[in-house]
N, C-alpha and C positions, 0 to 999 in steps of 0.2 A: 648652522648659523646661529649668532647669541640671539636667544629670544627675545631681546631687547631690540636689535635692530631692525626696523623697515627700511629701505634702499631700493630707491627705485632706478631702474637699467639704467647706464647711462647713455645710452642711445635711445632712451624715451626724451631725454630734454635736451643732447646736443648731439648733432648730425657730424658721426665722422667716417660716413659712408663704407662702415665697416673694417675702418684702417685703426692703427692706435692711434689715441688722441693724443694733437702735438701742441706745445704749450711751449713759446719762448718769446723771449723781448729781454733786454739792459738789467742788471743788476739793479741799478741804480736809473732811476729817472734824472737826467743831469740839467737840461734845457730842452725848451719847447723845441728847436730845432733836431738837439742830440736825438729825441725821442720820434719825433716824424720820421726824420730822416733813415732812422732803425726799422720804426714801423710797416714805410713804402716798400723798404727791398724786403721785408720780411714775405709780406702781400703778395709780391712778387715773386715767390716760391713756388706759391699755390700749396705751400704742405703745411699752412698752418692754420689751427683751431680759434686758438686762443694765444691773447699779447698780454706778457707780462712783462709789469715795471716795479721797483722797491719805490716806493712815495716816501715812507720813515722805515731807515734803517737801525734797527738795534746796536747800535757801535759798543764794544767793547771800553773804549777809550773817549770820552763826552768832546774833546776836540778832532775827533775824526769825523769826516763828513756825514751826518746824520740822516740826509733825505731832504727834498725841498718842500716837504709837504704836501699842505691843499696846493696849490698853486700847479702840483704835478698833477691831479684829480682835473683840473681844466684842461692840460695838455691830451691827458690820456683820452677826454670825452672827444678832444680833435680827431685823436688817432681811430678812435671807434666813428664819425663819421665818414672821415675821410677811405678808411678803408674800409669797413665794415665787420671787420674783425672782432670777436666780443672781445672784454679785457676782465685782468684780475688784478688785482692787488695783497699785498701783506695788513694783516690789521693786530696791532694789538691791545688795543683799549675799547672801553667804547663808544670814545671819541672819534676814534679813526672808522668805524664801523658806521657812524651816526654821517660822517663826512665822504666816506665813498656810496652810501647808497644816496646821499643829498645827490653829488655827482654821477648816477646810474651807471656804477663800476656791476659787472653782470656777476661774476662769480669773485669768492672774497678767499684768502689762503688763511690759514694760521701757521705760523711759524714755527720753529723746533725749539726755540729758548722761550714763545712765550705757551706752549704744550707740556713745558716740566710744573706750568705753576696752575693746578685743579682754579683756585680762586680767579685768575685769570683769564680761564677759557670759559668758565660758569660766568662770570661777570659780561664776555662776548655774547657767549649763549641766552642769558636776557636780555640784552639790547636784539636778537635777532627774533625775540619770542613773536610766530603772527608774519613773521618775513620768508616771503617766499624766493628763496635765492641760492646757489648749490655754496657749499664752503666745503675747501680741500686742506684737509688738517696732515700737516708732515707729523712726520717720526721726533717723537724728543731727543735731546741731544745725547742722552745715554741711554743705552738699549733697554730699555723698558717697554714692553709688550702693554705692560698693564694701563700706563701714564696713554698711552697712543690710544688703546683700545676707548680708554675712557675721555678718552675729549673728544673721539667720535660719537660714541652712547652720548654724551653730554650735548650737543647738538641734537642727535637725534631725538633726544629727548622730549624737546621744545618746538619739533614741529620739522627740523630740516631734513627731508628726505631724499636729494640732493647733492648727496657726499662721494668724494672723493681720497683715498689717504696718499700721501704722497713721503716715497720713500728718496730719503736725501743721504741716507746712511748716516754712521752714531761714532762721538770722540770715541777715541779709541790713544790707547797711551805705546802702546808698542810701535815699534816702528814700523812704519809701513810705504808703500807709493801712493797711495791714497791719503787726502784730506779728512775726510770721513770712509773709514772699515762701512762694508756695504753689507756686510753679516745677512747673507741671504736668507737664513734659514727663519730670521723674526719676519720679515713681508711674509715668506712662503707661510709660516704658522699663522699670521693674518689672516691671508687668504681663507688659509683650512677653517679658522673659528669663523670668516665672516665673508664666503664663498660669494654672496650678491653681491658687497664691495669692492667697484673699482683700486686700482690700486695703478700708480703711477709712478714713475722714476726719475727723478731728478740727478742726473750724470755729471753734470755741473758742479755741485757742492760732493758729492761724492766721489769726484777727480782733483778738482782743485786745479788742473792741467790740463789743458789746450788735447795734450795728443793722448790721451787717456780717455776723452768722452765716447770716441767711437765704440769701441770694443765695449762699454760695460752699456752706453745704448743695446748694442746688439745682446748682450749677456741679458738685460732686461726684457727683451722680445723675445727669446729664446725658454725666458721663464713662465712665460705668459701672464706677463706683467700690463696693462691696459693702456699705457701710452709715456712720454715721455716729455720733462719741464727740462730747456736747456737756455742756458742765459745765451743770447747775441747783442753784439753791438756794434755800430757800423765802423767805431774804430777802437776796439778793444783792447790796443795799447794804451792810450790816454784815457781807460774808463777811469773815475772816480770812485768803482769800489770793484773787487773784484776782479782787477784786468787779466789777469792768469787761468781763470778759468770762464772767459767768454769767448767765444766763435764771432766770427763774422756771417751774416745771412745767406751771404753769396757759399759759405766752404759748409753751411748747414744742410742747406739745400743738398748739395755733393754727400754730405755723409749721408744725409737722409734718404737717398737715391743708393745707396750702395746695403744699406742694411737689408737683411733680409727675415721679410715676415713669413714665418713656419705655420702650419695649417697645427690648429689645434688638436683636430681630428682627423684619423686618415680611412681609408678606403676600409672594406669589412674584410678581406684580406690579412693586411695592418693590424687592426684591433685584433682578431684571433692570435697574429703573433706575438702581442703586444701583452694581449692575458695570456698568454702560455709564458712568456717572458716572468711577468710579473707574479706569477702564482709559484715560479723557480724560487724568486727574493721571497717570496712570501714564507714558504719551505726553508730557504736555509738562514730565514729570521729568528722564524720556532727554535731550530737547531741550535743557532746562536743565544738566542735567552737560556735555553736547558746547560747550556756550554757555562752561560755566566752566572747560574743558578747554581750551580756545582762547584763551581770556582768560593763563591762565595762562602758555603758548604763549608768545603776545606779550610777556607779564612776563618773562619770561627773555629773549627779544631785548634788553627795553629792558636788563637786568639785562647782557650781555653788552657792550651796548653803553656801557654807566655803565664798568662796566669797561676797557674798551679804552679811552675818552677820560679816565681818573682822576676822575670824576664821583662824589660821594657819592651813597648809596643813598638817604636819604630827603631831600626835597622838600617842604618843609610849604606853601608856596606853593601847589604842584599839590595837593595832598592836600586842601589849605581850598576849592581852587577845584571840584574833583570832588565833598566832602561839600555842598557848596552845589548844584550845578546839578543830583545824582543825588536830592538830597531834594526839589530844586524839583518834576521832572519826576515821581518817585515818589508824591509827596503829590497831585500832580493826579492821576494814576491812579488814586488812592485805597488808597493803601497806607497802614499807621501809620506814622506819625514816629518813633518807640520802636523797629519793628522795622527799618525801614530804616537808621537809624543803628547798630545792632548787626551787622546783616547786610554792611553797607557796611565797618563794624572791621573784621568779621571775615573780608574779601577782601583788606582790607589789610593787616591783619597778615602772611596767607599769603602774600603780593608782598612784603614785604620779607623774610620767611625765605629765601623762594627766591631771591631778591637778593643776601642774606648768603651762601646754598651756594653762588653763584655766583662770588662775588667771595674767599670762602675755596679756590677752586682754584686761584685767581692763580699 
């Protein structure tokens, strides 16, 4: 764990009876009615934590609908009477921060466009100095391990011990079925640097599409990931922001009833085959770095030898002829075509660095 964070359980300050923590409500807070009306059948589930509304929305475009404001900070304080339910909100100034805790919003988000800007999450984090209150910081918009890690420290810093990170997944320019690429491997790396922090899945922004949230819900449980933010709204045709990737309460409930939660830990049975399993990978990890350690080896002979006959470093010839016969042979073994061709870049990139150090000592 980084020596900088303290993180206290999150089942010391909110009761979720040992299930993962559910967090949903409207994209967009639209009217006092839209928002009740969302709220009661949410209630009605019985599967939820926590009710979330956008009050100000970050729009891209200043004539698209922006958020109704304070004005949704009165509706929301309704919806936590009425039902009981805590709420959250989006903050990014610290105006908005200064304006939901006036309104007793319980726990506060930061967002993914306003996480890319240090000035701006430090500017939150003074307004919150002395505030006893949890804040759930999402993933910035571009995979940045370092920009997320540090607007968590940056809260933490100031006193919030309280935290929760929430993975919304990161742009991504290739094509894909996904809104946001959900690059599991940056939350999993999270986890490992910061093992006591929660960490949460937001399905919604990382599907973009109705019939997409189930399955990466369950991929997130499966990860053991701590709970799940998924936007509802009672008629998610007509939402004002968002309508493509919100659920209705009533088909929440249904998927949320169909997932299935995996025991973290299993029987002592289990575990022994579980490290006998794991001590195999561990074996033929070794095997594999001495494999890529020789490889490399080699790449520098050739790299000394290009040198010594004035031979240019790269080859595209040889390069199309190895991405050809290594995916041949890979694909019959039953590897993916997607990772092998990245795995394959990414050997070859390293060969010709060490090509270029080679030929820079000329």
């Amino acid at each position: 764990m980084s020596p900088k964070l303290k993180i206290l359980p999150l089942n010391d300050w909110i009761d979720t009876n040992g299930l993962p923590l559910i967090i949903s409500g409207p994209c967009s807070a639209e009217s006092e009615y839209q928002l009740l009306k969302t709220a009661r059948q949410l209630a009605e589930t019985n599967k939820l934590h926590v009710f979330r509304a956008g009050i100000w929305k970050p729009r891209s475009r200043p004539n698209d609908f922006e958020g109704v404001g304070e004005q949704g900070l009165i509706w929301l304080k309704k919806v936590k009477e009425e039902t009981g339910l805590l709420t959250t909100v989006e903050v990014a100034d610290a105006k908005h921060v200064e304006l939901a805790l006036k309104h007793d919003v319980d726990i506060l988000w930061i967002g993914a466009r306003t996480v890319v800007n240090p000035f701006s999450v430090q500017a939150i984090a003074e307004t919150l100095a002395g505030v006893d209150i949890p804040v759930m910081i999402k993933n910035p918009v571009n995979p940045d391990i370092k920009l997320w890690l540090g607007a968590i420290e940056r809260m933490n810093a100031i006193g919030i011990n309280k935290l929760i990170a929430i993975h919304r997944g990161f742009h991504y320019f290739e094509k894909s079925p996904f809104r946001n690429a959900p690059m599991w491997e940056i939350p999993i790396e999270l986890k490992r640097i910061a093992p006591r922090l929660p960490i949460i899945v937001d399905p919604s922004h990382i599907c973009g599409k109705q019939n997409l949230i189930e399955s990466i819900s369950q991929k997130a449980l499966d990860l053991e990931m701590d709970g799940l933010m998924i936007e509802s709204h009672f008629d998610p045709d007509n939402a004002l922001t968002d309508a493509a990737q919100q659920i209705t309460p009533k088909y929440l409930q249904k998927m949320l009833e169909r997932l299935v939660i995996r025991h973290k830990r299993g029987d002592l049975d289990f575990q022994h085959k579980l490290e006998e399993l794991r001590t195999e990978v561990d074996k033929l990890d070794g095997e594999l770095m001495q494999i890529l350690s020789k490889r490399m080896e080699l790449i520098d002979e050739i790299g000394e030898y290009k040198r010594e006959n004035d031979i240019t470093i790269l080859q595209m010839k040889r390069w199309a002829g190895i991405i050809a016969d290594r995916m041949s042979i890979g694909t019959h073994m039953g590897l993916d075509k997607v990772f092998l061709k990245k795995l394959l870049t990414l050997i070859h990139k390293e060969s010709i660095q060490r090509q270029e150090d080679i030929f820079r000592k000329k």
